[in-house]
gemmi code that builds the backbone of each chain (N, CA, C; Angstrom):
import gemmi

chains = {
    "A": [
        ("UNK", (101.744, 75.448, 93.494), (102.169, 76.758, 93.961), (103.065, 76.610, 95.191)),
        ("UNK", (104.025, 77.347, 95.355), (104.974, 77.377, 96.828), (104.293, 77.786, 97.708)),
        ("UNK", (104.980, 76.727, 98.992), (103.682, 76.951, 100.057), (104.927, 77.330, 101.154)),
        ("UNK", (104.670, 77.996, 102.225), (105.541, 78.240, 103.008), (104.651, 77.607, 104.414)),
        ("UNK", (105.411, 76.902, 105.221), (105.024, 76.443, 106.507), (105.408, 76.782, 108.217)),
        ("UNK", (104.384, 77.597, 108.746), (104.496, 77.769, 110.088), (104.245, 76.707, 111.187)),
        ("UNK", (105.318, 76.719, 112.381), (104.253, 75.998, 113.481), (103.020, 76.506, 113.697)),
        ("UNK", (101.237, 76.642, 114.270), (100.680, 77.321, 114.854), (100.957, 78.046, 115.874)),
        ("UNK", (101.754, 77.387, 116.744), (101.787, 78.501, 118.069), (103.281, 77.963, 118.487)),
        ("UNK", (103.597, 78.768, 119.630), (104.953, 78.843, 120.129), (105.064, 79.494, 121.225)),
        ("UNK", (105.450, 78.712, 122.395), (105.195, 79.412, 124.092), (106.429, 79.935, 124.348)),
        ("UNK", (106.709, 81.195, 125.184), (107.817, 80.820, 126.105), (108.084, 81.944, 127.028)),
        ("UNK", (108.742, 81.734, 128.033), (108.625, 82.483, 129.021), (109.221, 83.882, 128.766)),
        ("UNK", (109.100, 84.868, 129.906), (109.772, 86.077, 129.631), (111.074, 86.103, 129.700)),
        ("UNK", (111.446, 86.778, 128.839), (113.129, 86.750, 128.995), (114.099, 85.642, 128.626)),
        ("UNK", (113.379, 84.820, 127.799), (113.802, 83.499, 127.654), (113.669, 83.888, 125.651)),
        ("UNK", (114.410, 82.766, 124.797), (114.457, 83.190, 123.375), (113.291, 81.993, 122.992)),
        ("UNK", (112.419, 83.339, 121.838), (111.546, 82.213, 121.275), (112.324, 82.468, 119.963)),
        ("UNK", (112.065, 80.800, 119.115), (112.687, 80.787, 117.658), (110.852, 80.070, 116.926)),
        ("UNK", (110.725, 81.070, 115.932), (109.612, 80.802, 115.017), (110.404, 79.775, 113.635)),
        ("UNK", (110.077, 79.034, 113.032), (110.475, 78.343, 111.703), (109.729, 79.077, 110.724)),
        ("UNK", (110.300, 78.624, 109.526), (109.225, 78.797, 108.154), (109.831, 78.243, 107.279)),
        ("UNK", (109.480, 76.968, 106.929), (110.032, 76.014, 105.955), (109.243, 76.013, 104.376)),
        ("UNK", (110.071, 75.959, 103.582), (110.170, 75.998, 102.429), (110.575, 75.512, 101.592)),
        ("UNK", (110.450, 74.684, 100.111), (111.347, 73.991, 99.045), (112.840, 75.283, 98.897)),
        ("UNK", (114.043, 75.055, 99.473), (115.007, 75.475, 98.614), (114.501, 77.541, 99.364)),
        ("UNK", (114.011, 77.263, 100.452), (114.046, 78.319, 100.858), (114.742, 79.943, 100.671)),
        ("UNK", (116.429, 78.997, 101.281), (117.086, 79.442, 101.276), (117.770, 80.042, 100.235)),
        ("UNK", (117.525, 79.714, 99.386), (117.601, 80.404, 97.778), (116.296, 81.845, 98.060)),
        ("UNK", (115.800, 81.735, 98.469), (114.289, 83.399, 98.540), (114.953, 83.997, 99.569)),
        ("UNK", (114.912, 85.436, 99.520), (114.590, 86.184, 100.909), (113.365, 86.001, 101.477)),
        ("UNK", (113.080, 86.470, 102.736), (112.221, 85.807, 103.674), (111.823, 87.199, 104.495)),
        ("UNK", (111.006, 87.491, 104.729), (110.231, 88.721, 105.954), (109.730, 88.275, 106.997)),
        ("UNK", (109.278, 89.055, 107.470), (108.730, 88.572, 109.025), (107.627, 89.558, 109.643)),
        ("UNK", (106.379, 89.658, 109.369), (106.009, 90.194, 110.393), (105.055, 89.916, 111.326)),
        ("UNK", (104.912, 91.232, 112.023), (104.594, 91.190, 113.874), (102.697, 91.471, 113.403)),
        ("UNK", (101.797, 90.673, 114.068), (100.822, 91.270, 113.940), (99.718, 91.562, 114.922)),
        ("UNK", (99.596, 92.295, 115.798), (99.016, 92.187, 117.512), (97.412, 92.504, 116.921)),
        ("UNK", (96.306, 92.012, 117.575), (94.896, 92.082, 117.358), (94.378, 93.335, 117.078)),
        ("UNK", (93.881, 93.530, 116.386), (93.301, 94.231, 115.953), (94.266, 95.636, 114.976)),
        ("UNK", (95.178, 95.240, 114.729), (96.211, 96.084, 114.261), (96.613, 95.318, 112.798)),
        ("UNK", (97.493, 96.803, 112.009), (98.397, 96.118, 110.273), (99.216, 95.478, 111.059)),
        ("UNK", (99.559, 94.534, 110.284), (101.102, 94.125, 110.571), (102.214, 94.871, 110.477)),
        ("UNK", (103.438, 94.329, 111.139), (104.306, 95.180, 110.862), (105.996, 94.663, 110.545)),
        ("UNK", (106.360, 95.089, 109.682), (107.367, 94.036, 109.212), (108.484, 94.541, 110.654)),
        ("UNK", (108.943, 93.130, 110.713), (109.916, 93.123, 111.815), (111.590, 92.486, 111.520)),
        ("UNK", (111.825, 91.536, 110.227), (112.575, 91.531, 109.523), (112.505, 91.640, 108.205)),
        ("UNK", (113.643, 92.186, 107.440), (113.806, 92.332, 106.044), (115.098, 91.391, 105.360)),
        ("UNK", (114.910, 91.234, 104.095), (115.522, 90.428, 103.120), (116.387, 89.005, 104.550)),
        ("UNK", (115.644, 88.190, 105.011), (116.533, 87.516, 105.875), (116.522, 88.307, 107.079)),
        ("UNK", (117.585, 88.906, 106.790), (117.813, 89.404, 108.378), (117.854, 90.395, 108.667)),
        ("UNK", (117.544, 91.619, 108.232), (117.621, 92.798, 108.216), (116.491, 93.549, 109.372)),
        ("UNK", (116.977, 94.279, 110.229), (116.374, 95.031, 111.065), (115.210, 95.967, 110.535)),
        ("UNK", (114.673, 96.514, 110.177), (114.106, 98.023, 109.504), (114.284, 98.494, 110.879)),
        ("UNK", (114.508, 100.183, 110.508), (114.408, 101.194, 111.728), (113.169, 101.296, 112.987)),
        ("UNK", (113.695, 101.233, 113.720), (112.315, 101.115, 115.000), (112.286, 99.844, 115.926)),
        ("UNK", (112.772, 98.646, 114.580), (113.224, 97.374, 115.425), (113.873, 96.888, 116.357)),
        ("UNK", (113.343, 96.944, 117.592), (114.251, 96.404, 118.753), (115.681, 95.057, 118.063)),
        ("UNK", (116.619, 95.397, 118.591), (118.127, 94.463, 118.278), (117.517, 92.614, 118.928)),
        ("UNK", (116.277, 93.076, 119.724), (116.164, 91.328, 120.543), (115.563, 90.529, 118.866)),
        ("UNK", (115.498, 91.036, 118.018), (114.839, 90.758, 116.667), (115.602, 90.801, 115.803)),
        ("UNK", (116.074, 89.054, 115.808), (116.866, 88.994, 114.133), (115.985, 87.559, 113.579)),
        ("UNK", (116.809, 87.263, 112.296), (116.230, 86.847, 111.396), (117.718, 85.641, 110.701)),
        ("UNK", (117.773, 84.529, 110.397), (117.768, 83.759, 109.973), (117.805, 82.705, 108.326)),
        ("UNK", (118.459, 82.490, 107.507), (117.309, 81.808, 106.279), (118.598, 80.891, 105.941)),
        ("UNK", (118.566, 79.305, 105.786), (119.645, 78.506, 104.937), (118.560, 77.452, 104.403)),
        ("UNK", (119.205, 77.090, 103.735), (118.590, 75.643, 103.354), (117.114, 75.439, 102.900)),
        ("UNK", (115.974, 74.598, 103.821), (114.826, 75.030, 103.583), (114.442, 75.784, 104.676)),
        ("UNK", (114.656, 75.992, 105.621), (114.229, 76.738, 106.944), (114.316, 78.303, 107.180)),
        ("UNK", (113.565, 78.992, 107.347), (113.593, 80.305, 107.697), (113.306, 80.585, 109.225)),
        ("UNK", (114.782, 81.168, 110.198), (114.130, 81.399, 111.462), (114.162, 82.801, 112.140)),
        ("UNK", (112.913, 83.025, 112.789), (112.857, 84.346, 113.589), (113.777, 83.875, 114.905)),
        ("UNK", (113.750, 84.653, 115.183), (114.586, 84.638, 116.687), (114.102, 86.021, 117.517)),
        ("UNK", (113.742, 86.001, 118.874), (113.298, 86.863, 119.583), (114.539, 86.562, 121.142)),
        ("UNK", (115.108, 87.742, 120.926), (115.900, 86.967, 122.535), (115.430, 88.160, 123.497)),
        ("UNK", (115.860, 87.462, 124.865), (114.823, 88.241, 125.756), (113.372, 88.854, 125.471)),
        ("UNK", (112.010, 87.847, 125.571), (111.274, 88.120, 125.017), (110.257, 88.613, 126.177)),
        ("UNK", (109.877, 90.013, 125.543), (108.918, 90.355, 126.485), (107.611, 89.907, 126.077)),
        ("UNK", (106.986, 91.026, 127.624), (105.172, 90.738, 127.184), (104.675, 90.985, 125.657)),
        ("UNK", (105.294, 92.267, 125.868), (104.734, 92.818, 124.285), (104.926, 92.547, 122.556)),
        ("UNK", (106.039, 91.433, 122.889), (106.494, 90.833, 122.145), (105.059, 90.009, 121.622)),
        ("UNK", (104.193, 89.426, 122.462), (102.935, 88.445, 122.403), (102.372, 88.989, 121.039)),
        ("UNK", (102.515, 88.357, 120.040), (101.517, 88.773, 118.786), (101.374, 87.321, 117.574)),
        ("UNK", (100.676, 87.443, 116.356), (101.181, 86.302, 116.075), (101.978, 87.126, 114.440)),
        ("UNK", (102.517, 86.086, 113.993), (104.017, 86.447, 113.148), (103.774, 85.123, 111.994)),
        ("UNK", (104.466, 86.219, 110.858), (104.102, 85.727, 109.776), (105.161, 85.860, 108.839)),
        ("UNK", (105.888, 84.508, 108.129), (106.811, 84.751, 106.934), (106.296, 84.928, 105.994)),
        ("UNK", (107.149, 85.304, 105.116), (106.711, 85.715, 103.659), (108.024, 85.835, 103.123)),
        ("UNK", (107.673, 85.349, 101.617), (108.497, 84.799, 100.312), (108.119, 85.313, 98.884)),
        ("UNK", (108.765, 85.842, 98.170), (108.871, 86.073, 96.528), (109.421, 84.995, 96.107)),
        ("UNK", (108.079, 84.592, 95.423), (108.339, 83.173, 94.529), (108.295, 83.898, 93.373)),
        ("UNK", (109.146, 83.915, 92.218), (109.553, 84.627, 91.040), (108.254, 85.788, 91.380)),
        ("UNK", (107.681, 86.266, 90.417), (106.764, 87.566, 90.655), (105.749, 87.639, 91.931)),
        ("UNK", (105.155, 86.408, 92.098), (104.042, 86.566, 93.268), (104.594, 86.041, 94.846)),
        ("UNK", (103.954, 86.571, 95.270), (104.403, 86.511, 97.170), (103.133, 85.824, 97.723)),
        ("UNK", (104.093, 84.984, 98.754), (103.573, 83.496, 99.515), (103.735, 83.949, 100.819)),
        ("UNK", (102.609, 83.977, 101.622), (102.912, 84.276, 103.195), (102.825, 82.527, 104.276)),
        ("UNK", (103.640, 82.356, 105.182), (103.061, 81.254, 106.135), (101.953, 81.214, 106.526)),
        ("UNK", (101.373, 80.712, 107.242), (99.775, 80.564, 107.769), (100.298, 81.274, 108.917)),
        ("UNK", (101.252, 81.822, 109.600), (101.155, 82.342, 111.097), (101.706, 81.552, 111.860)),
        ("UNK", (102.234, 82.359, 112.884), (102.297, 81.463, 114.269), (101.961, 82.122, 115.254)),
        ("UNK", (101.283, 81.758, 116.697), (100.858, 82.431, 117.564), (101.975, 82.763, 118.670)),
        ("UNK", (102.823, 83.420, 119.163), (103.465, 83.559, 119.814), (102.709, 83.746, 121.392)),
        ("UNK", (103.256, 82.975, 122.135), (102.580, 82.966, 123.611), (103.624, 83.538, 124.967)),
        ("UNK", (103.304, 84.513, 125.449), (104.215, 84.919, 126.308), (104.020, 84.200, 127.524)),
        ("UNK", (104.627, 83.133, 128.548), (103.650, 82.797, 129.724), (104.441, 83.867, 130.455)),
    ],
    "B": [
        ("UNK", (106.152, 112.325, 106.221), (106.125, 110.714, 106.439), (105.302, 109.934, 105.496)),
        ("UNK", (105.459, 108.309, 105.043), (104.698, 107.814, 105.030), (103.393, 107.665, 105.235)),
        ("UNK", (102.460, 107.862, 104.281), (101.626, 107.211, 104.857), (100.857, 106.597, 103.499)),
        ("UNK", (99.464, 105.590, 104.081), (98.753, 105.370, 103.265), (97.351, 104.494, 103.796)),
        ("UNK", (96.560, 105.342, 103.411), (95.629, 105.678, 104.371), (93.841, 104.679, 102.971)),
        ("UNK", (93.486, 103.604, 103.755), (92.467, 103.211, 103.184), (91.180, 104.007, 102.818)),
        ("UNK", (90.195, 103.117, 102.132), (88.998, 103.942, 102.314), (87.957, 102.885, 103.651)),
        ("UNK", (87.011, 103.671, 103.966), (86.528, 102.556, 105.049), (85.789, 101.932, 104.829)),
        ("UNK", (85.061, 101.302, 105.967), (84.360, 99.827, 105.802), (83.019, 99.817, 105.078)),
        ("UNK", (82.650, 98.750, 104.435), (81.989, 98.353, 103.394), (80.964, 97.669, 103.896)),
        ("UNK", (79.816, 97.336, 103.501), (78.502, 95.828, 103.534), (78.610, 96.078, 102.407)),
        ("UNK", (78.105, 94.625, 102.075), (77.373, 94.673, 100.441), (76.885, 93.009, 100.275)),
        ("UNK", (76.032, 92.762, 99.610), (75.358, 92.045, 99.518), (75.728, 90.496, 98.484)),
        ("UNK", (75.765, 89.458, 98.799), (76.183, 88.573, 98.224), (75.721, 88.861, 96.597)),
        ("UNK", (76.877, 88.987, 95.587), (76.863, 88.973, 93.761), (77.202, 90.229, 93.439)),
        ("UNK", (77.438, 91.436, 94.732), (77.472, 92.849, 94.159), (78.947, 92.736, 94.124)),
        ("UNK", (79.828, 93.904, 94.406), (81.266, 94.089, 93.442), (81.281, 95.498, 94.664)),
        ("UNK", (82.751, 95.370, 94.925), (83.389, 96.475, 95.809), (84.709, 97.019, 95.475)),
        ("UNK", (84.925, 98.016, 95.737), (85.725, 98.741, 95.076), (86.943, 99.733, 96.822)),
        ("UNK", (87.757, 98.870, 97.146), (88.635, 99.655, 97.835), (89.609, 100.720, 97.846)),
        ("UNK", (89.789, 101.902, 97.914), (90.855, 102.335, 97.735), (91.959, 102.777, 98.717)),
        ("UNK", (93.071, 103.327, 98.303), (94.367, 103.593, 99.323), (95.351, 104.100, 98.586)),
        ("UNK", (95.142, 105.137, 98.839), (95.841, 106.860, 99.111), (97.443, 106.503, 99.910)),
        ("UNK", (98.081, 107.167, 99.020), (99.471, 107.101, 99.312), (100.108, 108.178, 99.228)),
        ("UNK", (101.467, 108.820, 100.504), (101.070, 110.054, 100.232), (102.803, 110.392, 101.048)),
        ("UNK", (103.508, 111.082, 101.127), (104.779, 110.889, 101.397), (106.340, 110.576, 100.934)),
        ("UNK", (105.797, 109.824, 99.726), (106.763, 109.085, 99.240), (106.166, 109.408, 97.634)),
        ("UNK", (107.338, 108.552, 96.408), (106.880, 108.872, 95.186), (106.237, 107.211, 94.677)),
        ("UNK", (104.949, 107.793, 94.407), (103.986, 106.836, 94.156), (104.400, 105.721, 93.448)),
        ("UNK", (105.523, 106.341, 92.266), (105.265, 105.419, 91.231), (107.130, 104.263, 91.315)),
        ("UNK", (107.112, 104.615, 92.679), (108.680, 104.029, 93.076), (108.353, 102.812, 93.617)),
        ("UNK", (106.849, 102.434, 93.985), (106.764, 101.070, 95.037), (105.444, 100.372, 94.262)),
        ("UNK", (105.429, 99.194, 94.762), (104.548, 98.241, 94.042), (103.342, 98.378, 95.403)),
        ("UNK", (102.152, 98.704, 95.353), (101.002, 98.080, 95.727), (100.380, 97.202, 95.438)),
        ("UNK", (100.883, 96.228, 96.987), (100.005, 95.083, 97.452), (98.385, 95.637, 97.919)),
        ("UNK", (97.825, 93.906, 97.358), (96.456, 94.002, 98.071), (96.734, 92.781, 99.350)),
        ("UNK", (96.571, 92.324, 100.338), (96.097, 91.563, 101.436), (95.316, 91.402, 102.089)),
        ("UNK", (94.796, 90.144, 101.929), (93.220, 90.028, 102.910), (93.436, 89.172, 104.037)),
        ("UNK", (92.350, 88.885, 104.895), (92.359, 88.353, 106.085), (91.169, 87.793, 106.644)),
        ("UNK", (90.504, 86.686, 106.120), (89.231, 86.592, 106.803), (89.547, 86.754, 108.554)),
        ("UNK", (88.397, 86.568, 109.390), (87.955, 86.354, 110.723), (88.619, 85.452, 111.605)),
        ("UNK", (89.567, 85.892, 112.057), (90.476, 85.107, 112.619), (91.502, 84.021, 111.838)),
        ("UNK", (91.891, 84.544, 110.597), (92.584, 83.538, 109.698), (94.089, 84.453, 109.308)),
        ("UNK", (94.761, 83.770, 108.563), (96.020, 84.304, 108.314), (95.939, 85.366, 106.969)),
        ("UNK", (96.928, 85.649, 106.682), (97.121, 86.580, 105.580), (97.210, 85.893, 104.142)),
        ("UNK", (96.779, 86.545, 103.423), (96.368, 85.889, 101.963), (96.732, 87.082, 101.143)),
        ("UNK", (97.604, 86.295, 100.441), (97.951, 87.698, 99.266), (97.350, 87.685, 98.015)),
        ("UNK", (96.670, 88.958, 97.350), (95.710, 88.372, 96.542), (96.383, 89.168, 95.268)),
        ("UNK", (97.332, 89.553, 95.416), (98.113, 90.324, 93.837), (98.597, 91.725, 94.358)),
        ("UNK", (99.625, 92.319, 93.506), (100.138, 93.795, 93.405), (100.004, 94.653, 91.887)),
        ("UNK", (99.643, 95.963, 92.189), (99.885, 96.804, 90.895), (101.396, 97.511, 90.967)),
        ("UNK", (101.987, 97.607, 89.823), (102.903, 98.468, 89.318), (102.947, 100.128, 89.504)),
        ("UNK", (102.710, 101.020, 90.092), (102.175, 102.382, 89.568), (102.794, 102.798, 88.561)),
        ("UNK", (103.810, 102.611, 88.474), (104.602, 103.194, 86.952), (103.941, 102.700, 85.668)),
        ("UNK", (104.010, 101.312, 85.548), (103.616, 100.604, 84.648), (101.865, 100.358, 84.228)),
        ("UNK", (101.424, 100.308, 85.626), (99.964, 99.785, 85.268), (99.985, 98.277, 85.242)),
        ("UNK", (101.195, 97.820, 85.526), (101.032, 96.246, 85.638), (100.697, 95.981, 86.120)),
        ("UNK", (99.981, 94.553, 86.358), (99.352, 93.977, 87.526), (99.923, 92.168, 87.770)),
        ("UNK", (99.798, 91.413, 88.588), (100.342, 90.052, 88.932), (98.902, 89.809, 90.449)),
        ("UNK", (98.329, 88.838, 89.915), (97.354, 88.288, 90.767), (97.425, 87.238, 91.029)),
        ("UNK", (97.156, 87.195, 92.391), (97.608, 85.317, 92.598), (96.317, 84.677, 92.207)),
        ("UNK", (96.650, 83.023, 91.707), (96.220, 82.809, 90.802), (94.579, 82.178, 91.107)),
        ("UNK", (94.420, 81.888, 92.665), (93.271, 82.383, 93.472), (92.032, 83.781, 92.925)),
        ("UNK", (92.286, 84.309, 92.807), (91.777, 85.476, 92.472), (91.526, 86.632, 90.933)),
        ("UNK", (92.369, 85.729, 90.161), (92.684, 86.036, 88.435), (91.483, 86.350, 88.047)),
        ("UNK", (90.254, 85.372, 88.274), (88.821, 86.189, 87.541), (87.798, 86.870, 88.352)),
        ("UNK", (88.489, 87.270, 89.272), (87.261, 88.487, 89.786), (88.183, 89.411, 90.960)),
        ("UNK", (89.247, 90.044, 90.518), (89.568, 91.095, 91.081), (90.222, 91.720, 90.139)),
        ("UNK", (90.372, 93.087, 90.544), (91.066, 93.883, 89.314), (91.898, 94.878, 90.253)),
        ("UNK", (92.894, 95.387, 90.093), (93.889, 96.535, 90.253), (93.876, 97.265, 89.366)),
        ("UNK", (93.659, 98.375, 90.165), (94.188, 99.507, 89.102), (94.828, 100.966, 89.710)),
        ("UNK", (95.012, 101.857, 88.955), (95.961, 103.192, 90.012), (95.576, 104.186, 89.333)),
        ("UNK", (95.845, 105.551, 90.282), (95.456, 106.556, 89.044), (96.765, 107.495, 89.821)),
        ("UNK", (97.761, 107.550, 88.790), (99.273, 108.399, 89.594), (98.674, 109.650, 89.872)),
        ("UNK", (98.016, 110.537, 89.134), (97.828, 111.713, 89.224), (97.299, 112.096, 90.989)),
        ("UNK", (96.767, 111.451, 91.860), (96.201, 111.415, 92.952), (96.748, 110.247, 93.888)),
        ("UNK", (97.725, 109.665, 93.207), (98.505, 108.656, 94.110), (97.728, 107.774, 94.814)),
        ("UNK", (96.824, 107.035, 94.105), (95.978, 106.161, 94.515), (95.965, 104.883, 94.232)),
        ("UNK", (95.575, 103.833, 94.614), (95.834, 102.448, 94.269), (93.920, 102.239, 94.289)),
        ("UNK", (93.463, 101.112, 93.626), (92.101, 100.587, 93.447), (92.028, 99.295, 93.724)),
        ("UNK", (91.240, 98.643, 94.831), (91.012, 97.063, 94.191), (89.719, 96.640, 94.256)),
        ("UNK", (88.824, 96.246, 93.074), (87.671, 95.916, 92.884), (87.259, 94.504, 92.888)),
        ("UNK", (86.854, 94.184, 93.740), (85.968, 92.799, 93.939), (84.675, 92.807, 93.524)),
        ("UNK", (84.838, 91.432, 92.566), (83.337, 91.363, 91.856), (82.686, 89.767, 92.430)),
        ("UNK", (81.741, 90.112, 92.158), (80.854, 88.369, 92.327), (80.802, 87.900, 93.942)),
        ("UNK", (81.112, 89.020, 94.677), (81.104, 88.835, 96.142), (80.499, 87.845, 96.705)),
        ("UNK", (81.013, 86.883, 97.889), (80.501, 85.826, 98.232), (80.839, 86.259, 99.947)),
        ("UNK", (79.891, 85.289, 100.405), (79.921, 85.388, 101.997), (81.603, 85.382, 102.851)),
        ("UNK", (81.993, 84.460, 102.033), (83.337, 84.065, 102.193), (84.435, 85.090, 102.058)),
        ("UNK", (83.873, 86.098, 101.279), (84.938, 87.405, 101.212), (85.041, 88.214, 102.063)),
        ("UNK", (84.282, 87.960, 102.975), (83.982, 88.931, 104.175), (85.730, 88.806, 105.534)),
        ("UNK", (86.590, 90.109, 105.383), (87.296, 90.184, 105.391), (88.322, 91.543, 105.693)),
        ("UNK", (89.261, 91.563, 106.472), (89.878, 92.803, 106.490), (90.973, 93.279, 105.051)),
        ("UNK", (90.779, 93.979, 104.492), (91.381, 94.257, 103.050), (92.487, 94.877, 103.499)),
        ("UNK", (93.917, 94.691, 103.587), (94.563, 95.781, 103.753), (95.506, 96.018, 102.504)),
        ("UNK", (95.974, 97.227, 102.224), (97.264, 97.321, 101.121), (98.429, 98.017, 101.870)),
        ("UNK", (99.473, 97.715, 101.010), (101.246, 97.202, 101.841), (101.955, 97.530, 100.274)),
        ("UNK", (102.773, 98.487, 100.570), (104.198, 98.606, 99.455), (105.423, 97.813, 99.631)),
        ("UNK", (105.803, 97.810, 98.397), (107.254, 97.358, 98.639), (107.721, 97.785, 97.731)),
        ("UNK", (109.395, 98.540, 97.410), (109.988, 98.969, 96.222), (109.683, 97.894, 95.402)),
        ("UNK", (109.953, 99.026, 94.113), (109.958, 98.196, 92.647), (111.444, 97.297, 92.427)),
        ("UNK", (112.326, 98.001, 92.859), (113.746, 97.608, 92.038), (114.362, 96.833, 93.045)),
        ("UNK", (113.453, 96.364, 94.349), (114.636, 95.215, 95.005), (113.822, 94.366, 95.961)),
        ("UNK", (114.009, 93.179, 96.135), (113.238, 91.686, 96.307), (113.260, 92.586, 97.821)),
        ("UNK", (111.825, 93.128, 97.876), (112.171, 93.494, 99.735), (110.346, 93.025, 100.705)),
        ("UNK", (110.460, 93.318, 102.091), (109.232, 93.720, 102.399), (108.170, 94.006, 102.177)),
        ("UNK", (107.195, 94.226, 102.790), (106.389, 95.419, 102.694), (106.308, 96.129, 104.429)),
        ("UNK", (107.079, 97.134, 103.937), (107.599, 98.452, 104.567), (106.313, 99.041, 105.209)),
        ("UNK", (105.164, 99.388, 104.530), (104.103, 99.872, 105.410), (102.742, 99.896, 104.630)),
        ("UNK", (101.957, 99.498, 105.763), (100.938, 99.487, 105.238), (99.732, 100.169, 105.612)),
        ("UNK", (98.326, 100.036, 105.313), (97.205, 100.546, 105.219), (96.816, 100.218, 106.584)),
        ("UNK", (95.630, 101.196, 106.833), (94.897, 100.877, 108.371), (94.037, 99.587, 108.547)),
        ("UNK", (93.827, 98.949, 107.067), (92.371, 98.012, 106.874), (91.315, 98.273, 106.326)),
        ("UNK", (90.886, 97.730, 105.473), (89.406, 98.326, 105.289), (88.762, 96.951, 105.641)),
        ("UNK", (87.678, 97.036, 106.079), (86.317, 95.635, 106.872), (85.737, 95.632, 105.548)),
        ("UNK", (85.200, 94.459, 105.065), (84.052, 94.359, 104.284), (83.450, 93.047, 104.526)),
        ("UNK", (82.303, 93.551, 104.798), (81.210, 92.696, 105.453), (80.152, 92.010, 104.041)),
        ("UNK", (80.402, 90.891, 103.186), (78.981, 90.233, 102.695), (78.135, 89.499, 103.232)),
        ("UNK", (76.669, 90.166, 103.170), (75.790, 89.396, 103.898), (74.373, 89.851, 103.074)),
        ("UNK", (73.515, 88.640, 103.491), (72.031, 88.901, 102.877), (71.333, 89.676, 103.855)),
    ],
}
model = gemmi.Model(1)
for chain_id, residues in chains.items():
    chain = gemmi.Chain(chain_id)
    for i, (resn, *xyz) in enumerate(residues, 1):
        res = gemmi.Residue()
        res.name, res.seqid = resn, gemmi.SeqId(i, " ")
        for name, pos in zip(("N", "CA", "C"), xyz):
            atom = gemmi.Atom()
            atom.name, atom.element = name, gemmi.Element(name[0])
            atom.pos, atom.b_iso = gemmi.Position(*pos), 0.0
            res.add_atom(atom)
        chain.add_residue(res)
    model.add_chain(chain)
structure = gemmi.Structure()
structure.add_model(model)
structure.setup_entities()
């Protein structure tokens, strides 16, 4: 089955750009999502097909996909940004999520 | 607006069978595919299959093929997912998440969660 791969976690200061991965066979052939998921809350998609904003999405939030690699990008990252984040892939009919990554604001 | 709103939290006892639902309500039911997604206790997201509403189709990942079922009832814009043979291990936040039928996208929005707790 296609497996999609996150780092676990990912630090970085405020105001500074964090980049999440999500590697994949031939990735870059799938669209790719992204979402935000803070404790105790749904997730919430934060990119679409690659790179696509949905409405509500702050512009510091784009999105990424070539090759095998899928990347988030957060520039100027605030506090609230702190959640952990999750890709996801349509492998012909069924959908493959990453294991997560923890995003760390110091 | 959007919405789509679970049913709430569950116990049930290790071998019994649970039955979630999620009410959809805003939009036209039978235009988006309902996802199911689970989440044990501090773990990542696990996708465990989607229904069709138009169709009645279903696609389960392949984890889960003999003991969950989807199902919908359009008339009330509802989605179903029934877990059978419950194990400790299922104990978990259930949530469901749409995404259009007609284009490789997201899931645009989802459910509040439902908890379900197995235990002796």
């Amino acid at each position: 089955s296609y497996e999609l791969t996150q780092p676990p976690s990912v630090s970085v200061s405020p105001g500074q750009t964090a980049s999440i991965t999500c590697s994949g066979d031939k990735l870059g052939d799938k669209y790719v999502c992204w979402y935000q998921q803070k404790p105790g809350q749904s997730p919430v998609l934060v990119i679409d097909q690659d790179s696509k904003r949905p409405s509500g999405i702050p512009e510091r939030f784009s999105g990424s996909n070539s090759g095998n690699t899928a990347t988030l990008t957060i520039s100027g990252t605030q506090a609230m940004d702190e959640a952990d984040y999750y890709c996801q892939a349509w492998d012909t009919s069924t959908v493959v999520f990453g294991g997560g990554t923890k995003l760390t604001v110091l | 607006q959007v919405q789509v709103v679970q049913s709430g939290a569950e116990v049930k006892k290790p071998g019994a069978s649970v039955r979630v639902s999620c009410k959809a309500s805003g939009y036209t039911f039978t235009d988006y595919y309902i996802h199911w997604v689970r989440q044990a206790p501090g773990q990542g997201l696990e996708w465990m299959g989607w229904i069709n509403p138009n169709s009645g189709g279903t696609n389960y990942a392949q984890k889960f093929q003999d003991w969950v079922t989807m199902t919908r009832d359009t008339s009330i814009s509802t989605a179903y997912m029934d877990l059978s043979r419950l194990r400790s291990d299922d104990t978990a936040v259930y949530y469901c998440a749409r995404s259009i039928l007609t284009v490789v996208k997201g899931f645009d929005y989802w459910g509040q969660g439902t908890l379900l707790t197995v235990s002796s």
